[in-house]
Backbone as CSV, one residue per row, in Angstrom:
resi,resn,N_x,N_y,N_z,CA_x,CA_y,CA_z,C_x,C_y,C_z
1,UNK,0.830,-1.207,0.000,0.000,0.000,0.000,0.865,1.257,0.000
2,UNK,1.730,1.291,0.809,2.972,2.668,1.007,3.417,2.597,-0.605
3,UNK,4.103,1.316,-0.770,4.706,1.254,-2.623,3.915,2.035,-2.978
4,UNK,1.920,1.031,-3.079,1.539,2.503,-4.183,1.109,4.105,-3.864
5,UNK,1.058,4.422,-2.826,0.688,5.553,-2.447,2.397,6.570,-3.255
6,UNK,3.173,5.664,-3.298,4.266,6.503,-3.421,4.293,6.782,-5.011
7,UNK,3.441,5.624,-5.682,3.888,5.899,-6.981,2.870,6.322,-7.665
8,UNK,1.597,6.562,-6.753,0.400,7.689,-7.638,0.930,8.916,-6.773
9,UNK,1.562,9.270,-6.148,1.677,10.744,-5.328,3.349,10.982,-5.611
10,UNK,3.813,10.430,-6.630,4.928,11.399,-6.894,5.451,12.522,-6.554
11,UNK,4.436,13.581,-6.719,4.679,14.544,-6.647,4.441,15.605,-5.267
12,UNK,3.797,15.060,-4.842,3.314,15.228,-3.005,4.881,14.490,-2.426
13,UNK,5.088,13.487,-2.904,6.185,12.926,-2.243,7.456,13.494,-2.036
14,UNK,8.163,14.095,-3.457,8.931,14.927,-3.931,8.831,16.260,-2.843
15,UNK,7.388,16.965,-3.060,7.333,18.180,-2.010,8.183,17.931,-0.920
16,UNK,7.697,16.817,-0.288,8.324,16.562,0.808,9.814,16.002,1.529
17,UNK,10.041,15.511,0.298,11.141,14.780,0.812,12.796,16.026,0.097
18,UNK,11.990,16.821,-0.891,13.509,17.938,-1.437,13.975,18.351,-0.787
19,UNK,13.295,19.280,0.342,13.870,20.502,1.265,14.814,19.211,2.303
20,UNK,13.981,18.194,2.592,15.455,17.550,3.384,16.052,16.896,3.243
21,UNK,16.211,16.426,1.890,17.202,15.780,0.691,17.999,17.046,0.613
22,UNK,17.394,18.446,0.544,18.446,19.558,-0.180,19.009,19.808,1.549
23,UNK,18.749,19.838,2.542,19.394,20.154,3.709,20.320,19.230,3.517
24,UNK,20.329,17.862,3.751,21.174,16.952,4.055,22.211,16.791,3.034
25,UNK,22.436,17.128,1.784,23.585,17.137,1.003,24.114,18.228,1.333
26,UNK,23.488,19.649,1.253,24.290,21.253,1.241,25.167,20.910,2.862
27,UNK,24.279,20.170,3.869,24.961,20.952,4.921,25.479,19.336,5.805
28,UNK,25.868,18.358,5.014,25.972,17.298,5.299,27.159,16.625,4.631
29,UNK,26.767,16.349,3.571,27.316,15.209,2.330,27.714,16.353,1.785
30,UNK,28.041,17.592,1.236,29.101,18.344,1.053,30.337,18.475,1.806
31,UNK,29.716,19.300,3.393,30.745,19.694,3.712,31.889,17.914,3.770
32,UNK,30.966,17.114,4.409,31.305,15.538,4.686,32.801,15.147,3.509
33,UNK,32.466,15.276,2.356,32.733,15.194,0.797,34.195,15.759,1.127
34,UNK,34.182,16.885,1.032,35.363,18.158,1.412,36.310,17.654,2.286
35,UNK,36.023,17.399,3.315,36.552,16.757,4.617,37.655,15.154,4.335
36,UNK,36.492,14.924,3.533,37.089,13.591,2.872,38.403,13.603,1.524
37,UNK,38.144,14.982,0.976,39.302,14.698,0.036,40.427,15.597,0.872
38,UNK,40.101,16.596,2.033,41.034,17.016,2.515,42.093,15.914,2.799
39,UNK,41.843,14.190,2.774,42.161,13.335,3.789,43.413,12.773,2.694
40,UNK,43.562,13.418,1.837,44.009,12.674,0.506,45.024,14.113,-0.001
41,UNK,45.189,15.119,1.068,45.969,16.199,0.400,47.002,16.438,1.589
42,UNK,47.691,17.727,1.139,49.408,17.823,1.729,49.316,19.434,2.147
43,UNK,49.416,19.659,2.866,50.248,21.075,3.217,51.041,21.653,2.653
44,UNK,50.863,23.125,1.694,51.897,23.920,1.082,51.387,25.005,1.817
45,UNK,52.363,25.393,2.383,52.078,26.485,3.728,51.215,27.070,4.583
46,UNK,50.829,27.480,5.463,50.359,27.600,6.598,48.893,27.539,6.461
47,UNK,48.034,28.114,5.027,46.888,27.778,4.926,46.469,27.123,3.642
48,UNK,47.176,27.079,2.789,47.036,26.273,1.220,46.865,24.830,1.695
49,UNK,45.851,24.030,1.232,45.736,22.488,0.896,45.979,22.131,-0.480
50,UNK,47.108,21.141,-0.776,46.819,20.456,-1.880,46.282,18.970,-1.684
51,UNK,45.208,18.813,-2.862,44.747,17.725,-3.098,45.771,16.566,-4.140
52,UNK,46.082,15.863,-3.137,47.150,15.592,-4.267,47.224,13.946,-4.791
53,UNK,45.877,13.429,-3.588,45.471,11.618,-4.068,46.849,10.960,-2.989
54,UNK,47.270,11.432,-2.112,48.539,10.597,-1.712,47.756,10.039,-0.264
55,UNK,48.320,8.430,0.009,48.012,8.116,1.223,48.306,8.109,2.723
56,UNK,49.969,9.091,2.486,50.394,9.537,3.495,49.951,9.329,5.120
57,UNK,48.882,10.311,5.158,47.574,11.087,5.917,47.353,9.407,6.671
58,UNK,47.050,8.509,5.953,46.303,6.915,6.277,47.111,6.204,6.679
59,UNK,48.530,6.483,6.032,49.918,5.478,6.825,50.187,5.882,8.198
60,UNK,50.052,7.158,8.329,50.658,7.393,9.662,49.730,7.737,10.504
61,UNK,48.568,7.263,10.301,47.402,7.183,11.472,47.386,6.184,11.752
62,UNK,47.816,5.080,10.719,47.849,3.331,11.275,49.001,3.023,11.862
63,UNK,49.504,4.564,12.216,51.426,3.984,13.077,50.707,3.666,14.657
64,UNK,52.016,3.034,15.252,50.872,2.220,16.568,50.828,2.784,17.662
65,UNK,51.233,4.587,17.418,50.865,5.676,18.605,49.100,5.734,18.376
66,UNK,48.913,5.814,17.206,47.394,6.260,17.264,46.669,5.287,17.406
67,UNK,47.032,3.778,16.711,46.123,2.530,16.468,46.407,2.392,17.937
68,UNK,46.644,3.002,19.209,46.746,2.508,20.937,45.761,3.352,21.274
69,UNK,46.121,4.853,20.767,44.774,5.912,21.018,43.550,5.010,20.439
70,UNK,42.867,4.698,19.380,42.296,4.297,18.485,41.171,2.833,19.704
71,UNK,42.566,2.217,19.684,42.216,0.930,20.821,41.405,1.683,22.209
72,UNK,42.320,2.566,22.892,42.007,2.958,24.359,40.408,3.285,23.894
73,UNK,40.474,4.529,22.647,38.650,5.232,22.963,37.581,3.828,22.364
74,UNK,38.387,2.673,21.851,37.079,1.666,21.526,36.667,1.078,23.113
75,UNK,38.022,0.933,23.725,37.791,0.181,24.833,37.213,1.142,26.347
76,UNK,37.652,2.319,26.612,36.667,3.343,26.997,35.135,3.318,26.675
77,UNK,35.256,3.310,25.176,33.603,3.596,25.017,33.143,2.452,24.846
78,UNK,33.635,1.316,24.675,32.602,-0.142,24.999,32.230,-0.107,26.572
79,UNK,33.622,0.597,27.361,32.823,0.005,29.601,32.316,1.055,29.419
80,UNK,32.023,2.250,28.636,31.092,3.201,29.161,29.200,2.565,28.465
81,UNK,29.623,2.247,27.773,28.376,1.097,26.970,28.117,0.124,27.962
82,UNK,28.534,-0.266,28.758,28.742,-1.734,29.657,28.012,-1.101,30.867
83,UNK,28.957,-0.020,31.259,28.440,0.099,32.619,26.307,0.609,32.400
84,UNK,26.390,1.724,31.121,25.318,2.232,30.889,23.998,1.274,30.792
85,UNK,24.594,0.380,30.162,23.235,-0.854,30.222,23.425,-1.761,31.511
86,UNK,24.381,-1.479,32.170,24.051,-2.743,33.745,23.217,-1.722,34.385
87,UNK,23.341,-0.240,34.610,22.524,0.812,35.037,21.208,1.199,34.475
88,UNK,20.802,1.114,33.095,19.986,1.431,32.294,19.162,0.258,32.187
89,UNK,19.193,-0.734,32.334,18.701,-1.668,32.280,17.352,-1.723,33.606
90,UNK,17.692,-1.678,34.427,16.600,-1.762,35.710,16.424,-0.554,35.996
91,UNK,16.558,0.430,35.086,15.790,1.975,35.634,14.976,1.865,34.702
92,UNK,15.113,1.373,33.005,14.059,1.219,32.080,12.922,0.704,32.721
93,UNK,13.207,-1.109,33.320,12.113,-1.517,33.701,11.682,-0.900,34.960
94,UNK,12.084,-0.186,35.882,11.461,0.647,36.510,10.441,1.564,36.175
95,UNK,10.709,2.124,35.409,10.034,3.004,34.777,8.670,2.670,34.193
96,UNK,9.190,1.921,32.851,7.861,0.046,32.904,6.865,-0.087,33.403
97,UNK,7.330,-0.712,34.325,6.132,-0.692,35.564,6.410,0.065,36.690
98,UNK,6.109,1.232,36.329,5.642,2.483,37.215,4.293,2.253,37.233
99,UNK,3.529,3.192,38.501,1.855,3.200,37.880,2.340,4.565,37.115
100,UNK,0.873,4.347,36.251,0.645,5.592,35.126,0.901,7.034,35.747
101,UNK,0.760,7.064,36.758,1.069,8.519,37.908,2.122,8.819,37.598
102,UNK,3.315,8.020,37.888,4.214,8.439,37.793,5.428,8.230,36.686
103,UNK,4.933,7.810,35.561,5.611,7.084,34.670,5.966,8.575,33.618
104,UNK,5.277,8.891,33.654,5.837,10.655,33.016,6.100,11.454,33.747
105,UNK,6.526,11.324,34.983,7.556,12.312,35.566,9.068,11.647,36.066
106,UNK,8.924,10.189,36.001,10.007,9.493,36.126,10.502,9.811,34.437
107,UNK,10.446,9.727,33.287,10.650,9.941,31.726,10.841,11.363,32.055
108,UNK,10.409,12.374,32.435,10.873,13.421,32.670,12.199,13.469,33.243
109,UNK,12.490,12.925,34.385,13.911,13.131,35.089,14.880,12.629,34.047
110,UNK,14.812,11.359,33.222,15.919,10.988,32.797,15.503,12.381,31.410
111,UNK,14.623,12.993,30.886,15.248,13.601,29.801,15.505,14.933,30.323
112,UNK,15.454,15.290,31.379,15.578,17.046,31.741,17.375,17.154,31.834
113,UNK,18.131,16.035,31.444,19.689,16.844,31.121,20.120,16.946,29.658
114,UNK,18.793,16.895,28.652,19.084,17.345,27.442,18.542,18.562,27.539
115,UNK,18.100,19.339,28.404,17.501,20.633,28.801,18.752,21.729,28.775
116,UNK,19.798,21.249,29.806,20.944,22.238,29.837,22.017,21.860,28.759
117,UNK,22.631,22.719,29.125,24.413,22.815,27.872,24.942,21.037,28.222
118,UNK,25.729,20.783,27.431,26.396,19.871,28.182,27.409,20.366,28.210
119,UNK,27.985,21.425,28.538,29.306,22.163,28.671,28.774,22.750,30.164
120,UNK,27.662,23.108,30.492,27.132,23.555,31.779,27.370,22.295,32.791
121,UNK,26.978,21.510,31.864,26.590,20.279,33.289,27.854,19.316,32.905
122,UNK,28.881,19.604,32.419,30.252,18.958,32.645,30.750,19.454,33.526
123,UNK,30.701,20.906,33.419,31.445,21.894,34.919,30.888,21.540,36.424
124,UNK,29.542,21.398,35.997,28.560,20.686,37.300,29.294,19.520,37.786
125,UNK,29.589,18.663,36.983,30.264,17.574,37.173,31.895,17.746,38.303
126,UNK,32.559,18.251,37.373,33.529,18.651,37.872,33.808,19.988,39.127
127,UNK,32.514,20.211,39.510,33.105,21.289,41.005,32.542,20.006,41.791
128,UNK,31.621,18.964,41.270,31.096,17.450,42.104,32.590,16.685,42.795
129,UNK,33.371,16.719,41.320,34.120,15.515,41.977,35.570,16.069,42.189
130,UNK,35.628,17.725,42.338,37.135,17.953,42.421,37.348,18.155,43.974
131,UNK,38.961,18.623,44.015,39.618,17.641,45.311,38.757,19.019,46.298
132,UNK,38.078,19.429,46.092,37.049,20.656,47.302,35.749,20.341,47.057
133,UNK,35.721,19.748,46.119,33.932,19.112,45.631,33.204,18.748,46.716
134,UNK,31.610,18.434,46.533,30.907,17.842,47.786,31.093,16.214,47.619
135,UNK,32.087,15.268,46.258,32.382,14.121,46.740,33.717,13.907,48.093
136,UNK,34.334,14.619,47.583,35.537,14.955,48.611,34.718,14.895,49.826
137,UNK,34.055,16.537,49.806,34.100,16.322,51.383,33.137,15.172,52.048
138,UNK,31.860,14.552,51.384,31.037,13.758,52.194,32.230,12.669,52.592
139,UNK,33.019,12.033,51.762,34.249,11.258,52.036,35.114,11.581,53.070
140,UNK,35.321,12.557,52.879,36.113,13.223,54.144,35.649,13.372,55.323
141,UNK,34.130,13.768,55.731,32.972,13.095,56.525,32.963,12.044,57.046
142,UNK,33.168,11.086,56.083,33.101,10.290,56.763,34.125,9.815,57.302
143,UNK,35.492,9.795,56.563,36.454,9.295,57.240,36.987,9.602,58.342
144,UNK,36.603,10.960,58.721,36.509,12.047,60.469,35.409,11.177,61.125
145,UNK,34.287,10.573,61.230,33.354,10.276,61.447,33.771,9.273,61.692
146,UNK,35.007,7.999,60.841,35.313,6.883,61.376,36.355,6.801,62.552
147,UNK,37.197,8.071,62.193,38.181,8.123,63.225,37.651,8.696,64.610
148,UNK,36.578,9.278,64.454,35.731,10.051,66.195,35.055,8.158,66.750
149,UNK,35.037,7.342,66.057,34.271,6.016,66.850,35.438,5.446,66.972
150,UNK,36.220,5.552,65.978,37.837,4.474,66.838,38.441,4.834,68.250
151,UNK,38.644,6.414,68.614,38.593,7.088,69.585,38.228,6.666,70.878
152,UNK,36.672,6.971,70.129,35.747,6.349,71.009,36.193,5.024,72.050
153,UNK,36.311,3.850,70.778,36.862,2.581,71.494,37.712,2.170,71.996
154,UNK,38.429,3.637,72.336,39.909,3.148,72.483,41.103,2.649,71.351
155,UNK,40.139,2.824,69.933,41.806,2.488,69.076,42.268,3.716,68.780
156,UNK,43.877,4.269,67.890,43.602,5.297,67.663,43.104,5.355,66.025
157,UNK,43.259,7.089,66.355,42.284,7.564,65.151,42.987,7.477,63.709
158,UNK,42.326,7.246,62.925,42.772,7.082,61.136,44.044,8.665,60.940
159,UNK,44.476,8.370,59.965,45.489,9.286,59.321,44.489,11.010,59.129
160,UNK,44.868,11.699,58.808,44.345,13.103,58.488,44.112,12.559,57.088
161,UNK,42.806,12.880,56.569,41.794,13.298,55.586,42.722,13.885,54.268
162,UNK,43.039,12.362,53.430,43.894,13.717,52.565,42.725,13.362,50.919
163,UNK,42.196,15.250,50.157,41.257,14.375,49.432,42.053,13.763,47.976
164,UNK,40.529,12.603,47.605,41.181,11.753,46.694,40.948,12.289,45.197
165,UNK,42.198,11.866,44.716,42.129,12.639,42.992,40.785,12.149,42.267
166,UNK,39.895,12.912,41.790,38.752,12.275,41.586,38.311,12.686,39.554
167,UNK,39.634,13.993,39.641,39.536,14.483,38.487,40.941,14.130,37.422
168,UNK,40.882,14.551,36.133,41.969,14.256,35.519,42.472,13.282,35.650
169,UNK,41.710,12.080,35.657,42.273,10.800,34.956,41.208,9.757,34.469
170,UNK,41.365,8.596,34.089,40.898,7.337,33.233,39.208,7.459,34.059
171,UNK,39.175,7.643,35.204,38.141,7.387,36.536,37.072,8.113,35.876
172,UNK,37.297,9.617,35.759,36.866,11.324,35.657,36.136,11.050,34.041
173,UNK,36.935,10.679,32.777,36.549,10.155,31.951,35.612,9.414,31.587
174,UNK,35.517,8.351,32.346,34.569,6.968,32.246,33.366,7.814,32.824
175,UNK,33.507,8.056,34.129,32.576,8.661,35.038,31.449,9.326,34.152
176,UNK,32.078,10.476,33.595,31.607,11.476,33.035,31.124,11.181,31.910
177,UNK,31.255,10.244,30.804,30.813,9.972,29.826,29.803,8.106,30.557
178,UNK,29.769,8.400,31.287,28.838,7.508,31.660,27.678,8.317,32.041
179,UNK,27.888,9.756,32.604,26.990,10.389,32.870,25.785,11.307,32.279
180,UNK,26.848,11.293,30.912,26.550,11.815,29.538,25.497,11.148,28.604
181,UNK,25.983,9.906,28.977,25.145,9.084,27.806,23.998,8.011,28.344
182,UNK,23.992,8.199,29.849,23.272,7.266,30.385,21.657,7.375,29.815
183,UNK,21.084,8.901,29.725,19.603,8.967,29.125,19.367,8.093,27.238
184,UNK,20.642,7.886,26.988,20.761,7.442,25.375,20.423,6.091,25.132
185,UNK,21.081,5.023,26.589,20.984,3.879,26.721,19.079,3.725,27.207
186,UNK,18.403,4.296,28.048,17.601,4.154,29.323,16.365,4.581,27.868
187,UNK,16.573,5.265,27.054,15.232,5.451,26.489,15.034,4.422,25.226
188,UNK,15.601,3.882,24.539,15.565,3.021,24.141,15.072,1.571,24.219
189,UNK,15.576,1.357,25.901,15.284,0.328,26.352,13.778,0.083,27.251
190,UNK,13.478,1.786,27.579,12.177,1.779,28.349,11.074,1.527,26.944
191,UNK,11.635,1.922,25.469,10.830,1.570,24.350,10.566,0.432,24.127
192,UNK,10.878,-0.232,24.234,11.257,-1.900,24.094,10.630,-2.578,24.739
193,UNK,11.048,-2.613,26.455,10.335,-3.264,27.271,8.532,-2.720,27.393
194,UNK,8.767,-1.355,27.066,7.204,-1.214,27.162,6.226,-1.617,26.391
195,UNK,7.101,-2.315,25.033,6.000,-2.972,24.446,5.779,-4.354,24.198
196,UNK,6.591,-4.997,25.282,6.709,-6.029,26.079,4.665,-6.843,26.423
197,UNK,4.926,-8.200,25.523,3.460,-8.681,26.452,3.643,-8.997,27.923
198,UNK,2.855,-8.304,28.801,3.175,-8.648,30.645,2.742,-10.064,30.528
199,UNK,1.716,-10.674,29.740,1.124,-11.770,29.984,2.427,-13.036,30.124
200,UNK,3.404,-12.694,28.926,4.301,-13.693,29.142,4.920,-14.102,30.689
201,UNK,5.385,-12.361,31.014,6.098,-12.730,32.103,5.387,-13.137,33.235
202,UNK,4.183,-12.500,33.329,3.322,-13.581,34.409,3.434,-15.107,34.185
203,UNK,2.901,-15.377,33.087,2.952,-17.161,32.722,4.316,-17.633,33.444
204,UNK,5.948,-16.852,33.298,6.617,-17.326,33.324,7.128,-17.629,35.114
205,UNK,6.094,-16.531,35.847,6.331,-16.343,37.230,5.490,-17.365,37.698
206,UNK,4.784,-17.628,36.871,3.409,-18.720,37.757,3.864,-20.201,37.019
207,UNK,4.662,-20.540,36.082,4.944,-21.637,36.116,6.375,-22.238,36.777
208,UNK,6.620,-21.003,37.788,7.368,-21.494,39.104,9.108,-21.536,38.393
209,UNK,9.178,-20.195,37.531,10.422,-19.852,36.847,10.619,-18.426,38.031
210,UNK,12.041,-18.053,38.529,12.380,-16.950,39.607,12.296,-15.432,38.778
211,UNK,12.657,-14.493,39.565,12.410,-13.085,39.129,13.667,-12.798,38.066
212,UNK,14.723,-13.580,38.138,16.319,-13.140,37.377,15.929,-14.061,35.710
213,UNK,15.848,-15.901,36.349,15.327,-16.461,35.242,14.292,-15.717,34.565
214,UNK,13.191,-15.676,34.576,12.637,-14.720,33.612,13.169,-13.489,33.123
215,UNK,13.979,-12.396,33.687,14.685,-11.451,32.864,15.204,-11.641,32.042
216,UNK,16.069,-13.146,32.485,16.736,-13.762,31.269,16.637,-14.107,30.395
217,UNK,15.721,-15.217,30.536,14.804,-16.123,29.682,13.426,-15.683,28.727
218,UNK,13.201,-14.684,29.303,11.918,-13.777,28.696,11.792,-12.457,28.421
219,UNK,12.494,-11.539,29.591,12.371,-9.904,29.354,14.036,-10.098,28.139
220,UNK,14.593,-10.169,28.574,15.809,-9.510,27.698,15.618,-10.390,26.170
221,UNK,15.498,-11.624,25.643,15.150,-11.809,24.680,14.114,-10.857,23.564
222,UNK,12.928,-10.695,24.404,12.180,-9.766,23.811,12.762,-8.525,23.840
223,UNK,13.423,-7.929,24.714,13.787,-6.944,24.589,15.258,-6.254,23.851
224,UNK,15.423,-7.436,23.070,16.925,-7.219,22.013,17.225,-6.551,21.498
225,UNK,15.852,-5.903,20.427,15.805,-4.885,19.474,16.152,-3.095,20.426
226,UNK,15.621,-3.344,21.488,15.863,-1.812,22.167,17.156,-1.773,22.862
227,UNK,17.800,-3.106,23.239,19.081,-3.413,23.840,19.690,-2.844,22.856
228,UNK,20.160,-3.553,21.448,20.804,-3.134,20.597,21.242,-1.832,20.312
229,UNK,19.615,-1.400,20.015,19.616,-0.210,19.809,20.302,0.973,20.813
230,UNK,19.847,0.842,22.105,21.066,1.448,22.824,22.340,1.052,23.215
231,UNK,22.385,0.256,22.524,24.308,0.256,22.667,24.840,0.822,21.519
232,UNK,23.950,0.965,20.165,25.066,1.391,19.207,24.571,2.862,19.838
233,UNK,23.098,3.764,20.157,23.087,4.915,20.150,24.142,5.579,21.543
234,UNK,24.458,4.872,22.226,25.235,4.597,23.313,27.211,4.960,22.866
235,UNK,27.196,3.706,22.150,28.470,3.623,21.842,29.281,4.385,20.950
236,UNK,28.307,4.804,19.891,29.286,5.340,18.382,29.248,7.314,19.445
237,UNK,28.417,7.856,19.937,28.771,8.886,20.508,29.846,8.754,21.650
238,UNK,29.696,7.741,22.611,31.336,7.637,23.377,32.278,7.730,22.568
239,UNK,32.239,7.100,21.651,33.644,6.566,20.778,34.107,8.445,20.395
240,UNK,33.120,9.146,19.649,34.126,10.178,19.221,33.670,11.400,20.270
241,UNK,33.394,11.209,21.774,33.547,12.368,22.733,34.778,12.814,22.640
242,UNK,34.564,14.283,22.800,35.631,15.227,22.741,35.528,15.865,24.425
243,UNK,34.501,16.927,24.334,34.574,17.744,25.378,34.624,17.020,26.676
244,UNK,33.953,16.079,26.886,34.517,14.933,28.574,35.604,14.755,28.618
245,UNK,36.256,14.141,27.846,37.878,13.601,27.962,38.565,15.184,28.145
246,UNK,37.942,15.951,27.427,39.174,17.556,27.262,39.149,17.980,28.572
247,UNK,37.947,18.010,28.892,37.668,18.810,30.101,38.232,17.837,31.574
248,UNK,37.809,16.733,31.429,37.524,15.718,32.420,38.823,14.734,32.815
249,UNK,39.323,14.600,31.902,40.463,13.602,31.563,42.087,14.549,31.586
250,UNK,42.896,13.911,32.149,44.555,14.233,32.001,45.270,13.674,30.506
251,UNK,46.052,14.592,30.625,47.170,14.240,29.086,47.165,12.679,28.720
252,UNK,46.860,11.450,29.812,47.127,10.197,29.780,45.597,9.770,29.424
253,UNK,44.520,10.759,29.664,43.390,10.324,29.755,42.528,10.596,28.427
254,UNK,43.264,11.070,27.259,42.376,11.748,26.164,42.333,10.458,24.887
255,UNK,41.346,10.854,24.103,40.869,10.261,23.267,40.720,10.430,21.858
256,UNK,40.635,9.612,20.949,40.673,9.813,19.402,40.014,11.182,18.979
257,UNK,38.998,11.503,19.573,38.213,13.143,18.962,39.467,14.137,19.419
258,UNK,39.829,14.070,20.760,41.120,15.123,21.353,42.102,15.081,20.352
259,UNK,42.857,13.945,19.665,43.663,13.520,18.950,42.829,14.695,17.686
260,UNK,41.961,14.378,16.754,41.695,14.975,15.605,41.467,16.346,15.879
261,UNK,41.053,17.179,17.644,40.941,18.128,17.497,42.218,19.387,17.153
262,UNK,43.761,18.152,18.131,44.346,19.263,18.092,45.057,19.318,16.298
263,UNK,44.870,18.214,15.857,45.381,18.532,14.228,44.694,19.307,13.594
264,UNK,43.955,20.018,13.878,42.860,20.704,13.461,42.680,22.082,13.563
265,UNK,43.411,22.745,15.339,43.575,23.616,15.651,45.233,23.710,15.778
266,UNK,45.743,23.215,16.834,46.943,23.631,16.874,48.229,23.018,16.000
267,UNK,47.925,22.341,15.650,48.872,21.490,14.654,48.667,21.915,13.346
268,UNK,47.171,22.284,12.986,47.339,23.303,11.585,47.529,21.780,10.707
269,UNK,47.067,20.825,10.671,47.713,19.385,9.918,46.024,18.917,9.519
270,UNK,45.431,19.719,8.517,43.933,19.573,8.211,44.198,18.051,7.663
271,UNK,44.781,17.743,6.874,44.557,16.911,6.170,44.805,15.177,6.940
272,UNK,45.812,15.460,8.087,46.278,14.038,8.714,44.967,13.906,9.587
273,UNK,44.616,15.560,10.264,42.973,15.366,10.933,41.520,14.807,10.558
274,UNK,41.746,15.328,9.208,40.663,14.453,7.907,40.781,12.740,7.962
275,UNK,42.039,12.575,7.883,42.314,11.352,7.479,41.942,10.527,9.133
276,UNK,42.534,10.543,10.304,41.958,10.423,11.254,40.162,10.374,11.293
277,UNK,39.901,11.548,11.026,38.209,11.459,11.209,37.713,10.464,10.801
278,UNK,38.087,10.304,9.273,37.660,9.280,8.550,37.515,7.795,8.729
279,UNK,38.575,7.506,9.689,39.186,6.475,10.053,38.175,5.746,11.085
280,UNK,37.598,6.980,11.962,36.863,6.833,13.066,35.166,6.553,12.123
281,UNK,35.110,7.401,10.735,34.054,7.616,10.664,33.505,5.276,9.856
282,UNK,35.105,5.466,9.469,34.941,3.913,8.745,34.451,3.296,9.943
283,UNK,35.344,2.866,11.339,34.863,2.399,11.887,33.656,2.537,12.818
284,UNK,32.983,3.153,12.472,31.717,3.991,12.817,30.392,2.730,11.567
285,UNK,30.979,3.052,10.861,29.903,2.213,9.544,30.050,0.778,9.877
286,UNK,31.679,0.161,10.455,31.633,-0.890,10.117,30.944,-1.644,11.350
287,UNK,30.646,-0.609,12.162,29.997,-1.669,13.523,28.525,-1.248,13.378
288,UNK,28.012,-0.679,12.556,26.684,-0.445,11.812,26.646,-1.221,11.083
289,UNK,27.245,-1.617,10.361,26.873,-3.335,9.175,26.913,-4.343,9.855
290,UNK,27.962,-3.906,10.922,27.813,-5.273,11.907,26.700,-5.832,12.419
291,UNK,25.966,-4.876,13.188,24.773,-4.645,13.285,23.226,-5.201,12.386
292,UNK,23.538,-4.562,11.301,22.398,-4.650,10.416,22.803,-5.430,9.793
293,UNK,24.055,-6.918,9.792,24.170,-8.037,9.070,23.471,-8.917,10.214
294,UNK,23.798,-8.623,11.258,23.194,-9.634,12.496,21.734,-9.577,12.601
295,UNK,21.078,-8.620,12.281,19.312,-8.209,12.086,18.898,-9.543,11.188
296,UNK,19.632,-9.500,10.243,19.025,-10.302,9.175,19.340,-11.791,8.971
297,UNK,20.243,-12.002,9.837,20.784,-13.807,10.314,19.605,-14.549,10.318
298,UNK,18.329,-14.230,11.447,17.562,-15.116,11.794,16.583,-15.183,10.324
299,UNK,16.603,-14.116,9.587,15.506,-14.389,8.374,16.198,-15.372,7.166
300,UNK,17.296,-16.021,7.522,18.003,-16.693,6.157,18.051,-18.041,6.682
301,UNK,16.981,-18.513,8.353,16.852,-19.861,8.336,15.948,-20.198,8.584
C-alpha cells in the first residue's frame, strides 16, 4: 500500500522529501565530501591544501601511537556502553512498571539533562568531583566520622583526611561519559520493554520460573531490538567524545576526537585530521553493518 501511495503521489512525495534531501547534502554530504578529500591532500604552507590523491595522511594514522589511542577510545567507550546498560537496564524496567502517575515524571527526570548545555553540566560535574567538591568532602565526613568512633573505642584515630584525585584521569573520563550518555541507553530500552506482552512474564512467574530467570529467559530476549539499539546509540557517541575527555580527563586520559581536534587547531595538519576522522568515521559504519548483518541472520533460516 505505502509502494503505491508513493507511486500515484509522486509529486506530493517529492514536495516533501527535497527541502530535506536539499538540507542533508548542502549541509551534510558536502561539507562531509570536502573533509574527505582534505584526507588525501598535503600542506603547502600555513593555509594552502593540496589535493594531491597521496596516502600519506592513512599510513601514519595506522602507526601504533594512534592505532593505541584508536584501541584505548574503543575500549573506553565499549565500559562506558557496559556500565550504561548494567545501570539502564533496571531503571528502564522501573520506569515500565511504574503506575501511570508516575511514569511521566520518572521519563521526565531521565530527559531534563538534554535541557541544559552539556558544557554547563560537565562543569557541574567537575566542582562534584574535584579535590574541594561535595564528593571529597562527604568522604572526608566520613572518614573524620570513622576516626571520632575508633577514639571512642579506644583504638587510635585514622590518618588526616587527605582528598582523593577524583579528576583528571581514566576514573573522571569513564565517570563522566557515563553520565553523559546514560539517558541514550535508558530510552531506548524503556521503548522496548514497554512494548513487552506482561502476559508472558506472568505465565513465566506462575509456572514457578524466579524473578532473574525470567529477565533472562523472557524480558531480555524480547527486549533485544531496544538493547541493541542502545548500545550502538550509546556507543558510536562515546567513541568520538571530545569535550569529557578535554575537560575531564589528564594528558594520559584523552581520546581519538582530542587527537583529531588538536590537528585541526593547533597542529594546523587539516589533512592528517581528515584522514583520522575518517578512520573513526569507517569504523563507525563498520559496527553499523555489523549490526544490520546480524538483524538479518535469523531471516536466512
Amino acid at each position: 500500500m505505502a509502494e503505491q501511495d508513493w507511486k500515484t503521489n509522486k509529486t506530493s512525495f517529492l514536495a516533501v522529501s527535497l527541502p530535506t534531501l536539499f538540507w542533508v547534502v548542502v549541509f551534510f554530504v558536502i561539507p562531509m565530501a570536502i573533509v574527505w578529500l582534505y584526507s588525501f591532500g598535503e600542506n603547502k604552507g600555513l593555509t594552502e591544501i593540496t589535493i594531491s590523491g597521496t596516502l600519506d595522511n592513512y599510513k601514519r594514522a595506522t602507526e601504533w601511537l594512534y592505532l593505541t589511542i584508536f584501541g584505548k577510545s574503543f575500549a573506553v567507550a565499549a565500559l562506558v556502553t557496559l556500565i550504561c546498560l548494567i545501570i539502564g537496564f533496571p531503571v528502564a524496567m522501573a520506569i515500565t512498571f511504574a503506575s501511570e502517575k508516575w511514569r511521566p515524571w520518572l521519563l521526565l527526570g531521565i530527559m531534563l539533562p538534554f535541557w541544559t548545555n552539556l558544557l554547563i553540566r560537565t562543569y557541574a560535574l567537575m566542582m562534584l568531583l574535584g579535590t574541594q567538591g561535595y564528593a571529597n568532602k562527604g568522604l572526608g565526613a566520613l572518614w573524620e566520622g570513622t576516626s571520632w568512633i575508633k577514639t571512642l573505642v579506644g583504638l587510635q584515630p585514622l590518618p588526616t583526611w587527605e582528598p582523593v584525585q577524583l579528576l583528571f584521569n581514566n576514573f573522571a573520563v569513564v565517570f563522566g561519559l557515563v553520565y553523559v550518555h546514560l539517558p541514550f541507553m535508558v530510552l531506548p530500552l524503556y521503548a522496548a520493554l514497554d512494548r513487552l506482552d506482561r502476559s508472558l512474564i506472568e505465565a513465566s512467574l506462575d509456572l514457578g520460573a524466579g524473578h532473574f530467570r525470567t529477565i533472562m529467559r523472557i524480558v531480555v530476549p524480547l527486549a533485544a531490538p531496544g538493547i541493541i539499539a542502545g548500545v550502538m546509540i550509546t556507543l558510536i557517541p562515546a567513541l568520538g567524545a571530545y569535550l569529557t575527555p578535554d575537560l575531564m580527563g589528564g594528558t594520559d586520559s584523552q581520546m581519538i576526537a582530542n587527537v583529531i581536534e588538536r590537528q585541526f587547531k593547533k597542529a594546523n595538519d587539516w589533512p592528517f585530521g581528515a584522514a583520522l576522522s575518517f578512520l573513526l568515521i569507517y569504523a563507525m559504519f563498520i559496527l553499523i553493518a555489523l549490526q544490520s548483518m546480524r538483524k538479518k541472520v535469523p531471516e536466512l533460516h
